[in-house]
C-alpha positions as CSV (number, residue, x, y, z in Angstrom):
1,X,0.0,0.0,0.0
2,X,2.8,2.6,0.7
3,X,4.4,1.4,-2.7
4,X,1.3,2.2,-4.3
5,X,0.5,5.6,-2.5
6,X,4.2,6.3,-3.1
7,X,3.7,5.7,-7.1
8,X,0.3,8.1,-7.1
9,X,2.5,10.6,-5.1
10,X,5.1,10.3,-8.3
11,X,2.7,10.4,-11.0
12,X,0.0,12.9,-9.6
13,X,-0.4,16.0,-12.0
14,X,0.7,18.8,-8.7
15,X,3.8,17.0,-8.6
16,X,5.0,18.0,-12.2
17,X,3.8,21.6,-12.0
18,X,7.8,23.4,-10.9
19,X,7.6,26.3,-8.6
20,X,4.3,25.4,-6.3
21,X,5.2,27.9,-3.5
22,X,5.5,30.4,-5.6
23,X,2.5,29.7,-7.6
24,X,0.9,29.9,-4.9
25,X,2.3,33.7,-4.0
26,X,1.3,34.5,-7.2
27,X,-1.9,33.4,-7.2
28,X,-2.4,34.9,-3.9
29,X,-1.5,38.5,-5.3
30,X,-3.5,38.6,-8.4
31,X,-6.7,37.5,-6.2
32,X,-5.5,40.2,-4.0
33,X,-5.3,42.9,-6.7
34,X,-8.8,41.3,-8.5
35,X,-10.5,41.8,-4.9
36,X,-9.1,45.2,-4.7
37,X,-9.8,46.6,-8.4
38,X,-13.3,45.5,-8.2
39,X,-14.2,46.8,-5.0
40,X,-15.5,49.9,-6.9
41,X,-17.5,47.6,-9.1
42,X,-16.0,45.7,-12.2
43,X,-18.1,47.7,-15.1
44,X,-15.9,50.6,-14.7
45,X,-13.3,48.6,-16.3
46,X,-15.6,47.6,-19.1
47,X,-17.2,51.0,-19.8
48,X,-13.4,51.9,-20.1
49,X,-12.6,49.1,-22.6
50,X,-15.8,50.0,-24.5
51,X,-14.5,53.5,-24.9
52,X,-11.1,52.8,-25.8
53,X,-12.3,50.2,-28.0
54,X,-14.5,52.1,-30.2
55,X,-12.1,54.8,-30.2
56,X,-9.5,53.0,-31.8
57,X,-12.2,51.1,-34.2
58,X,-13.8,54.9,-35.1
59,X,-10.1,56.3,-36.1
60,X,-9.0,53.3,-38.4
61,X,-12.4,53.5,-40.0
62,X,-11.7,57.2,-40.5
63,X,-8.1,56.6,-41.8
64,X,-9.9,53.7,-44.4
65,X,-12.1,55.8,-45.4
66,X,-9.5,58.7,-45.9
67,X,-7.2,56.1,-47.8
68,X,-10.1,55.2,-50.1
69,X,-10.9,58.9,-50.8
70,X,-7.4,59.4,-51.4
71,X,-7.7,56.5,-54.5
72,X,-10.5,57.9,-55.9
73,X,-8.7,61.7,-55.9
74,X,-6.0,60.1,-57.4
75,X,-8.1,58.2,-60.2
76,X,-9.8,61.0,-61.5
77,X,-7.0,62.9,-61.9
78,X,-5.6,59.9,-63.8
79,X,-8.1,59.4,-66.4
80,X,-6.5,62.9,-68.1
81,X,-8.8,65.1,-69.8
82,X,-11.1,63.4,-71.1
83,X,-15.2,64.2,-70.1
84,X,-16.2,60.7,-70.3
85,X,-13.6,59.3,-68.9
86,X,-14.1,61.8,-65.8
87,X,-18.0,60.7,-65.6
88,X,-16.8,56.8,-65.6
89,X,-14.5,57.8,-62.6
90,X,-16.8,59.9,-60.5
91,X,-19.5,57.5,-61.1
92,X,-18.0,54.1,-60.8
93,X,-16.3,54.3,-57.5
94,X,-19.2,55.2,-55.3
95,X,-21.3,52.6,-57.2
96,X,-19.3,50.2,-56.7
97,X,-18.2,50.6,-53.2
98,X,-21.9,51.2,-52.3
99,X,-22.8,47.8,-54.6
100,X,-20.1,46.1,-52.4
101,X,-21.7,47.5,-49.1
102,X,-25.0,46.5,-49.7
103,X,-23.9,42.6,-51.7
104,X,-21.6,42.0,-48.4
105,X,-23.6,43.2,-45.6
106,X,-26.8,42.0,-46.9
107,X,-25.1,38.6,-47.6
108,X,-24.0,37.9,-43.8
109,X,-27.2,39.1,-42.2
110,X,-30.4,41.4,-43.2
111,X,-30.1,43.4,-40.0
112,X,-27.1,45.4,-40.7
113,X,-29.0,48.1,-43.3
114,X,-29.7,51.4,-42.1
115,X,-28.6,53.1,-38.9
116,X,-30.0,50.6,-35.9
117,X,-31.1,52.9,-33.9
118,X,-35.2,52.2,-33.9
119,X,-33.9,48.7,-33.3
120,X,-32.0,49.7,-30.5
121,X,-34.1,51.9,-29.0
122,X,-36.9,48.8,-29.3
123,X,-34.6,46.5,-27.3
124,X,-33.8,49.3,-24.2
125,X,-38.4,49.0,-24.4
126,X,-37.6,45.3,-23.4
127,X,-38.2,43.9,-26.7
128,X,-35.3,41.6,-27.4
129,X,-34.7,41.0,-31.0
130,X,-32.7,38.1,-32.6
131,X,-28.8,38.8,-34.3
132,X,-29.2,43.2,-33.8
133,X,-26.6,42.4,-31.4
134,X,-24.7,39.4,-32.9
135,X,-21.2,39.5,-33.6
136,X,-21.6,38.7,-37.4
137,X,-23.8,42.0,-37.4
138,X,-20.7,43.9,-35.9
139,X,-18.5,42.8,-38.9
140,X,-21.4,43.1,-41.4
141,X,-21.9,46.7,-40.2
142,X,-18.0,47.7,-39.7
143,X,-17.2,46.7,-43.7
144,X,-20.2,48.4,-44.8
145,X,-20.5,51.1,-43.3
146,X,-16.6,51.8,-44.6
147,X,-17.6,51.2,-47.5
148,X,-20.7,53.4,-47.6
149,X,-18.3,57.0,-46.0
150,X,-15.4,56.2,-48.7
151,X,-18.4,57.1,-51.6
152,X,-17.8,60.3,-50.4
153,X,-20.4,63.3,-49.9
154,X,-22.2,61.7,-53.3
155,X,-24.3,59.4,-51.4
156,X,-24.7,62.2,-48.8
157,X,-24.6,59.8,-45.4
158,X,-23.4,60.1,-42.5
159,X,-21.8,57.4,-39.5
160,X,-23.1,58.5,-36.5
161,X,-26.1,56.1,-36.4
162,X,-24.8,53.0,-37.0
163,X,-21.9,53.4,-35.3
164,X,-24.3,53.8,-32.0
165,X,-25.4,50.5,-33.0
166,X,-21.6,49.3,-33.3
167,X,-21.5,50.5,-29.7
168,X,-24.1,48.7,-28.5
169,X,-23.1,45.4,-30.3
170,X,-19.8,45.8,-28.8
171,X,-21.1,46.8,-25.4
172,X,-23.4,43.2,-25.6
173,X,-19.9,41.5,-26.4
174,X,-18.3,42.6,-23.3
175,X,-21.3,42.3,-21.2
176,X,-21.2,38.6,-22.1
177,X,-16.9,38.8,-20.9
178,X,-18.1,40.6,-17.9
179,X,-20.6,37.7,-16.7
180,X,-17.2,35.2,-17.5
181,X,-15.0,36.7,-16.0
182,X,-16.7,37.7,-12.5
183,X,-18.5,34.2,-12.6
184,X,-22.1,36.4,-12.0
185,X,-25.4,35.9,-13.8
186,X,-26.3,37.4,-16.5
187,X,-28.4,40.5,-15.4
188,X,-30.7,42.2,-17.6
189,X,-30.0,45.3,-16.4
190,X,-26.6,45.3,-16.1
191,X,-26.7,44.5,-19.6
192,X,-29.2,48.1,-20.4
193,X,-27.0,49.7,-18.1
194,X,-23.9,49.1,-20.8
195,X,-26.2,49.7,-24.0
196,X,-27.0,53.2,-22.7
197,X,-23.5,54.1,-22.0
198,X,-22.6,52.6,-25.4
199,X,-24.8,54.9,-26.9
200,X,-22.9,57.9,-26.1
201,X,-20.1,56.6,-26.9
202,X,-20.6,56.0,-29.8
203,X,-21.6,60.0,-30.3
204,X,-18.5,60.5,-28.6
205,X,-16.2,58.7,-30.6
206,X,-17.3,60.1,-33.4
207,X,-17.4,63.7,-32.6
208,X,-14.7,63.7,-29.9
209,X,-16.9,65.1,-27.7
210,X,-18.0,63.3,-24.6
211,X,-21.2,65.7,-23.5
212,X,-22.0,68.8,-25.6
213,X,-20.9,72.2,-26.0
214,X,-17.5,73.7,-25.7
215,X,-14.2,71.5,-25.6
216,X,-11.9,71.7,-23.1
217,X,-8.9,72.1,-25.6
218,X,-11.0,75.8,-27.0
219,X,-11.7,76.7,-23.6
220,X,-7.6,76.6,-22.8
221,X,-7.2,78.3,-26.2
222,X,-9.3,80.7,-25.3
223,X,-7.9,81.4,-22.2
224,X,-4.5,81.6,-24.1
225,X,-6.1,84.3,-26.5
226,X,-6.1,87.6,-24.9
227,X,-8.3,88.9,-27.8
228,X,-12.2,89.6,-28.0
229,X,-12.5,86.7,-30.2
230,X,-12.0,83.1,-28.9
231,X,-12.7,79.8,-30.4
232,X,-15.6,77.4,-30.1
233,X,-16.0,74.2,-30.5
234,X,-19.0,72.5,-32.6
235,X,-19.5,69.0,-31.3
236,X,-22.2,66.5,-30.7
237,X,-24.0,65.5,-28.3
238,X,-22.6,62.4,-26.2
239,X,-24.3,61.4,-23.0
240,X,-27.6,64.3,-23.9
241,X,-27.6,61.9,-27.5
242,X,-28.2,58.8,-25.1
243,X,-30.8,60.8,-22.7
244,X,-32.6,63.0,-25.3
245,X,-32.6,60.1,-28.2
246,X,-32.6,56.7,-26.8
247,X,-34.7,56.1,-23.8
248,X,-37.9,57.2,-22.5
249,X,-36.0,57.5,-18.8
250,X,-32.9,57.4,-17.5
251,X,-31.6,56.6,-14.3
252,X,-29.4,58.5,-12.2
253,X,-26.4,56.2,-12.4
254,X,-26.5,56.0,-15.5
255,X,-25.1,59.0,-16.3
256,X,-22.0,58.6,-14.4
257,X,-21.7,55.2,-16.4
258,X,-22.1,57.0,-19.9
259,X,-20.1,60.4,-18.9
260,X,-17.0,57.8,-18.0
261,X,-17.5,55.9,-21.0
262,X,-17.8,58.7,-23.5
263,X,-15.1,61.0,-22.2
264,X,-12.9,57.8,-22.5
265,X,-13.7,57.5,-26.0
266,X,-13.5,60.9,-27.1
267,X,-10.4,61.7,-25.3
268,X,-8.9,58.2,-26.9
269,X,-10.4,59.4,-30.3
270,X,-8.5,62.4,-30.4
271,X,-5.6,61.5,-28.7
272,X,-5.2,59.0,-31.5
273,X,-5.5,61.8,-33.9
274,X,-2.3,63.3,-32.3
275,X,-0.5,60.1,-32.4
276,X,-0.7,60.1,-36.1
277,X,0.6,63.2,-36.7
278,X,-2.8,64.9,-38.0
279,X,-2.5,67.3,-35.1
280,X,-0.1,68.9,-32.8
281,X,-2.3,68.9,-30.1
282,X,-5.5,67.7,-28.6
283,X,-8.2,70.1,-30.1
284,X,-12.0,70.5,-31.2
285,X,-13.1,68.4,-34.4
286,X,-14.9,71.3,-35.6
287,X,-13.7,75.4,-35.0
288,X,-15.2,78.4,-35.4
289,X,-14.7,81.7,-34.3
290,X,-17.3,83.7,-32.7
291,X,-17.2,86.9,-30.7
292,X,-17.1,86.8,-26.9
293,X,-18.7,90.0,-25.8
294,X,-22.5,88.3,-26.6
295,X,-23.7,85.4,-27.4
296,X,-26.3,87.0,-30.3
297,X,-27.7,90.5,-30.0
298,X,-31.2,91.5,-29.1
299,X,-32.4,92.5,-32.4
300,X,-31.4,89.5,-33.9
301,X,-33.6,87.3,-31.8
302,X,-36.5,87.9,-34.5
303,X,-34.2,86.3,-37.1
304,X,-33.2,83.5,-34.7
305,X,-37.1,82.8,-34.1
306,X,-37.6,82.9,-38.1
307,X,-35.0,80.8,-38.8
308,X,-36.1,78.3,-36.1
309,X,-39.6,78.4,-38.0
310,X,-37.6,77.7,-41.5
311,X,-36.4,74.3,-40.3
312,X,-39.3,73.5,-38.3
313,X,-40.7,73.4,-41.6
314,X,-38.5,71.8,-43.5
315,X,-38.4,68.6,-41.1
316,X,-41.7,68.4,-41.0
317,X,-41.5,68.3,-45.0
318,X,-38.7,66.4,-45.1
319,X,-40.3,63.5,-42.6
320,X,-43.8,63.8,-44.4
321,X,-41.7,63.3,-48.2
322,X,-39.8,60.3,-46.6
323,X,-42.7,58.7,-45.5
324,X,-44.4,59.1,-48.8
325,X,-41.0,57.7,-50.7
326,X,-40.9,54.9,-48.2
327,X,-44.1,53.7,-48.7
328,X,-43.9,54.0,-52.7
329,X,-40.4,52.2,-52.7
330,X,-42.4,49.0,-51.0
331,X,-45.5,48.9,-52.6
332,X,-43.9,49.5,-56.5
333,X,-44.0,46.7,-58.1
334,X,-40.4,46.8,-59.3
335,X,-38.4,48.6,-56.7
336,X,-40.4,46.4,-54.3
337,X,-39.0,42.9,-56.2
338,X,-35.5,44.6,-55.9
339,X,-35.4,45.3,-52.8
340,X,-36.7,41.9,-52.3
341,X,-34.3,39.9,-54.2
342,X,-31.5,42.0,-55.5
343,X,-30.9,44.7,-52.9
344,X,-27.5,45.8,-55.0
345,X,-29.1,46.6,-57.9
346,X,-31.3,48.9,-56.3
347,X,-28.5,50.2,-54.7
348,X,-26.5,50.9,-57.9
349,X,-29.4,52.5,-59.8
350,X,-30.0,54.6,-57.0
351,X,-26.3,55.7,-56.5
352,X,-25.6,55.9,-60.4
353,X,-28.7,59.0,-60.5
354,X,-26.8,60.8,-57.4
355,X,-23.6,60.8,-59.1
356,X,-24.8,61.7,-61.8
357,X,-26.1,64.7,-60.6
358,X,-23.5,65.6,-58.8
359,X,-21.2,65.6,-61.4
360,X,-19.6,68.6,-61.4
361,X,-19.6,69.6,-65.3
362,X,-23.1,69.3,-65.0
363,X,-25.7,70.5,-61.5
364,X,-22.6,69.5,-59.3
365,X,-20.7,72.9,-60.0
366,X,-24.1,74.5,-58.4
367,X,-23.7,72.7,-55.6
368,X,-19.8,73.5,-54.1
369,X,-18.3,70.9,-56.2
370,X,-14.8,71.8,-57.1
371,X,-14.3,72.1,-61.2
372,X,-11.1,70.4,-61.7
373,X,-8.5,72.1,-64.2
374,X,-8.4,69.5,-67.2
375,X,-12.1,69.2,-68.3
376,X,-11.1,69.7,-72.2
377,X,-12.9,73.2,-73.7
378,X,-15.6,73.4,-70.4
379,X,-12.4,73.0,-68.2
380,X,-10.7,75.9,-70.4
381,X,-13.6,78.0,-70.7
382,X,-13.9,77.8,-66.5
383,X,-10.1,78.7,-66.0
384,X,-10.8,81.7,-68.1
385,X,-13.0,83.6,-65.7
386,X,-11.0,82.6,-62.5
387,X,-12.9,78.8,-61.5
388,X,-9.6,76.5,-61.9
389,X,-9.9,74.3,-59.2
390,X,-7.7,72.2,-56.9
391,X,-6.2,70.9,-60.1
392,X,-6.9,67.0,-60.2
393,X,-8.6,66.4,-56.9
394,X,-12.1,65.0,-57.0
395,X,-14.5,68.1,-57.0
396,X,-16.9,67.8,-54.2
397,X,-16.6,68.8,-50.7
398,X,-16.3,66.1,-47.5
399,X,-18.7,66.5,-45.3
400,X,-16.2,68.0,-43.2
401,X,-15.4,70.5,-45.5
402,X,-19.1,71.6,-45.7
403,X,-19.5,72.2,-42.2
404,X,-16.2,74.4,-42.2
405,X,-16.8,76.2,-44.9
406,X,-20.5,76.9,-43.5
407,X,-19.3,78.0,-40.2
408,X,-16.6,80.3,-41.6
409,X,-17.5,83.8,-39.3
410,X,-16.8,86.1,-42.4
411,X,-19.7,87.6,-44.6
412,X,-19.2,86.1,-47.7
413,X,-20.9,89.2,-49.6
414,X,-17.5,91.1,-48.8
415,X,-14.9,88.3,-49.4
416,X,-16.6,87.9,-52.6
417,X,-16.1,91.4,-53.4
418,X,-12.1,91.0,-52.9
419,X,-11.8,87.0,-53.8
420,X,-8.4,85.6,-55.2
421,X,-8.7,82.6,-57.8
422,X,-5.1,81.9,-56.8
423,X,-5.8,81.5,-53.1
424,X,-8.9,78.7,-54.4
425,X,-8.3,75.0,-52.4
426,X,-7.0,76.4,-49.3
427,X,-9.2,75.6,-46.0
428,X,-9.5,79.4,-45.2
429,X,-11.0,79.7,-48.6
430,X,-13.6,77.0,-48.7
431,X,-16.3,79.5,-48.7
432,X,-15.0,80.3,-52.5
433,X,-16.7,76.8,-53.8
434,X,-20.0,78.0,-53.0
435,X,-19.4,81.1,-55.8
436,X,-20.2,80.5,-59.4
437,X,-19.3,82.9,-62.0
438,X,-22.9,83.3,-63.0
439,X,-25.1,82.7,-60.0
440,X,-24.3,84.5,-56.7
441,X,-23.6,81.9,-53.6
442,X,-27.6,82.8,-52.6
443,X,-28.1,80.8,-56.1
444,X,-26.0,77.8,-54.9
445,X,-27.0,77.5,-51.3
446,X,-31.1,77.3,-52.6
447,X,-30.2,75.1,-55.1
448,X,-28.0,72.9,-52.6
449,X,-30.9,72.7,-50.2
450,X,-33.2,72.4,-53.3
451,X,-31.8,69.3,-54.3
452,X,-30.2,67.8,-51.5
453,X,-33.6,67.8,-49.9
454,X,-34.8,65.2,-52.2
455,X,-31.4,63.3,-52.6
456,X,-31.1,62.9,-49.2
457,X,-34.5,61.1,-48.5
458,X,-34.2,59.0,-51.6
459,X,-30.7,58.1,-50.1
460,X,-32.3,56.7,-46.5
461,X,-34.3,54.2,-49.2
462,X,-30.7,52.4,-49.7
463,X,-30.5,49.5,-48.2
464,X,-27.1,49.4,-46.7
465,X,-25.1,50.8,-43.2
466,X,-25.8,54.3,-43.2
467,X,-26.3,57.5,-41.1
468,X,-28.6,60.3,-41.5
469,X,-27.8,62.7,-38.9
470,X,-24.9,64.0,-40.1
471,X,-26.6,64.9,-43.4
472,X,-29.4,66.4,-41.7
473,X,-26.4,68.9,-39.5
474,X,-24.9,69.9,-42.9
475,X,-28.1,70.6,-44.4
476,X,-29.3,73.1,-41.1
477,X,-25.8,75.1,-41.4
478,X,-26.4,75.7,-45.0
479,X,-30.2,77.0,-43.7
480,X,-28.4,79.1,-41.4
481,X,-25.9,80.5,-44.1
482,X,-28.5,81.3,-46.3
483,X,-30.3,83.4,-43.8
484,X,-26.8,84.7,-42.0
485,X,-26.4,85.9,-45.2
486,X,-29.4,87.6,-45.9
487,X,-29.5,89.5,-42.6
488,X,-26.0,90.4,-43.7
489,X,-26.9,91.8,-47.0
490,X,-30.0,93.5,-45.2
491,X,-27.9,95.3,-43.0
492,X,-24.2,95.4,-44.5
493,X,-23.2,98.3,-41.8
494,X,-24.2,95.9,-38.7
495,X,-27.7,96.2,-36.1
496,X,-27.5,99.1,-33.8
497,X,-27.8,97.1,-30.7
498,X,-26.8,98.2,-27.1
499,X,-25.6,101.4,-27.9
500,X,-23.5,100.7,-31.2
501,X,-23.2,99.3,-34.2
502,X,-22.3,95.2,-34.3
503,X,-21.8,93.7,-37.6
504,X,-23.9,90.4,-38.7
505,X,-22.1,86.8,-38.1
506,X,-23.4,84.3,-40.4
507,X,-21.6,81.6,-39.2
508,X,-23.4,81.7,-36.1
509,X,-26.6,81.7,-37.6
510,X,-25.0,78.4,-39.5
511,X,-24.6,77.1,-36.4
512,X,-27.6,77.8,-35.0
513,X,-29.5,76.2,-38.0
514,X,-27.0,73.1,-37.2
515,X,-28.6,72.7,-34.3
516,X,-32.1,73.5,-35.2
């Protein structure tokens, strides 16, 4: 018997581990340090990998999509001078990286179109539905909704809705690595607890801002300016985008839980930016410069008011139009059968007519698309009345680029007065694509809302990752330039207001109608 208990001794599975006292000290630390970290709760350390998380996935989806842009500058500066050639190039490439958006995410699961944020706000009701939170939708959405920014300002959609949705897909992922980890049921609220903070991240990570309103890189430039003018920052709405949008209450707690997650996120976001050399600093994703001494002026509160009407109805046109389109598209008998069987098609016809338009030979030129230099006799006759363009660089505006240009704080009557066609493709001079030689920038900013009014809804019929908010922000700054501007040109001299004379801003009404 001793031989025999001797022999288990030998060949037990303890006995070949090396090192048991010390793996035992070791083990006894990390349980030490696991009881200690999570004695202020373990989904601190989850919010924070969801922030950092999306961070990092938001910034190499902007650096694809910036890399993709990049080819498709470089292609139509390639195809020479040729007008044909030009149309192939501005056409193809959003039709076929739209085609591939739609073919791919459609192909892995049906859920991945659109933004996902009525589905998400059904499943915060209680509703649970099936694969809106799957992994396989996370990779669906990722690829498509890269695919659907690189078609550029064409298509005329935005990221911010379904990257919410990526949030809360990823947030649902580490819920599930939470309950394995800590060895703890899974909770059902613990799990709406992480969707709502996922939904301002995503906001966040995205805009770079974790709540609303001014930055704290321009609030230390402005205190760094001793001027009267200091520097704003426009940015969305992070934590107010989870309370205003998402749920029909909100807990207390949860705001902690979605202020730490978002201001992870954004500060990851744009600390990223820095680390790849895009900036030498930490600072606002979108700038303008307004005056400090008051925020508006009393006289111009009528304007305010009117232009506050002006988008009221516009939405309410704009929802009333979709509606309509949405409910044509599915009971016509042939966009119905595509949609039903060959999604990409739809999705190609529907792209080819945007581009189309937007070509800038053609309406695109009346709508801040750059004319490039190299366009045969129309390119010649353009360069001889002072429109050569940023030579072979795809003419259309990024999204970005609208927004800038829109909020630029100068009156645009007066620069146009004293405009320099050599100083055209410069960001300072942005506002300069909005001029034609024969229609005034009041001509192109009606006709951009004019048209992008109806583009824009027949865009949300696509059936492929997409975000509309972001169109619908571009669209209320160019509301708010067109009436900045006409106040301007009302009273070029300023309003007498409090004693003197202050001169009109029309970027703030731009940003005004942004918000609007």
């Amino acid at each position: 018997e001793e031989e025999e208990a001797a022999e288990r001794v030998l060949v037990s599975e303890k006995s070949w581990r090396p090192c048991p006292k010390s793996r035992r000290r070791l083990r006894g630390c990390l349980e030490f340090v696991q009881r200690q970290l999570f004695r202020v709760g373990e989904d601190w350390y989850f919010l924070f990998a969801l922030g950092v998380l999306m961070a990092m996935i938001s910034f190499m989806m902007d650096l694809i999509v910036y890399r993709l842009y990049e080819a498709h500058r470089w292609l139509y500066h390639e195809v020479g001078d040729y007008l044909v050639l030009k149309y192939l190039s501005w056409t193809m490439y959003p039709v076929a990286l739209t085609a591939f958006s739609t073919g791919f995410s459609q192909s892995i699961t049906p859920h991945s179109g659109g933004s996902g944020i009525p589905e998400l706000k059904t499943i915060l009701t209680g509703v649970m539905l099936e694969d809106y939170l799957a992994i396989k939708n996370f990779g669906a959405k990722v690829v498509g909704l890269t695919c659907t920014l690189a078609s550029g300002s064409t298509v005329f959609l935005g990221k911010v809705g379904p990257f919410v949705h990526l949030s809360a897909m990823a947030a649902a992922y580490l819920g599930k690595m939470r309950t394995t980890v800590t060895k703890a049921y899974e909770d059902k609220f613990k799990q709406n607890e992480m969707l709502v903070a996922a939904q301002a991240v995503g906001v966040a990570t995205v805009f770079g801002a974790p709540i609303s309103g001014e930055s704290a890189a321009a609030a230390a430039s402005r205190r760094r300016r001793a001027s009267r003018r200091r520097q704003r920052a426009f940015s969305g709405p992070g934590v107010l985008f989870s309370i205003e949008v998402m749920s029909s209450h909100f807990a207390v707690r949860d705001y902690w839980r979605g202020f730490f997650a978002a201001t992870c996120g954004a500060f990851m976001f744009r600390l990223l930016a820095v680390f790849n050399s895009e900036q030498e600093t930490i600072i606002a994703l979108f700038r303008t410069n307004l005056k400090i001494d008051f925020p508006f002026d009393l006289p111009e509160t009528f304007f305010f008011i009117a232009l506050g009407v002006i988008c009221g109805v516009i939405s309410c046109a704009y929802l009333f139009c979709q509606r309509w389109l949405l409910g044509y598209v599915k009971e016509n008998k042939f966009t119905a059968k595509l949609l039903a069987t060959d999604k990409p098609v739809y999705t190609v016809l529907v792209v080819l007519l945007l581009a189309s338009i937007t070509f800038p030979p053609s309406l695109g030129q009346f709508m801040a698309s750059r004319v490039s230099a190299g366009l045969g006799f129309l390119g010649g006759v353009l360069s001889s009345v002072g429109l050569t363009r940023w030579g072979g660089r795809p003419p259309q505006l990024s999204m970005k680029e609208y927004l800038v240009s829109l909020f630029d704080n100068r009156t645009w009557g007066e620069l146009a007065r004293n405009a320099s066609p050599a100083a055209l493709g410069q960001p300072q001079h942005l506002w300069q694509e909005w001029c034609h030689p024969s229609v005034p920038f009041f001509g192109t900013l009606v006709f951009f809302l004019l048209m992008k009014f109806w583009m824009l809804i027949l865009a949300t019929t696509l059936p492929l990752p997409a975000g509309y908010f972001m169109p619908v922000f571009v669209y209320g700054a160019a509301v708010g330039r067109l009436v900045g501007e006409t106040v301007a040109a009302l009273f070029p001299g300023g309003i007498n207001a409090e004693g003197g004379i202050r001169p009109v801003v029309p970027g703030g009404y731009a940003l005004a109608g942004r918000r609007a």
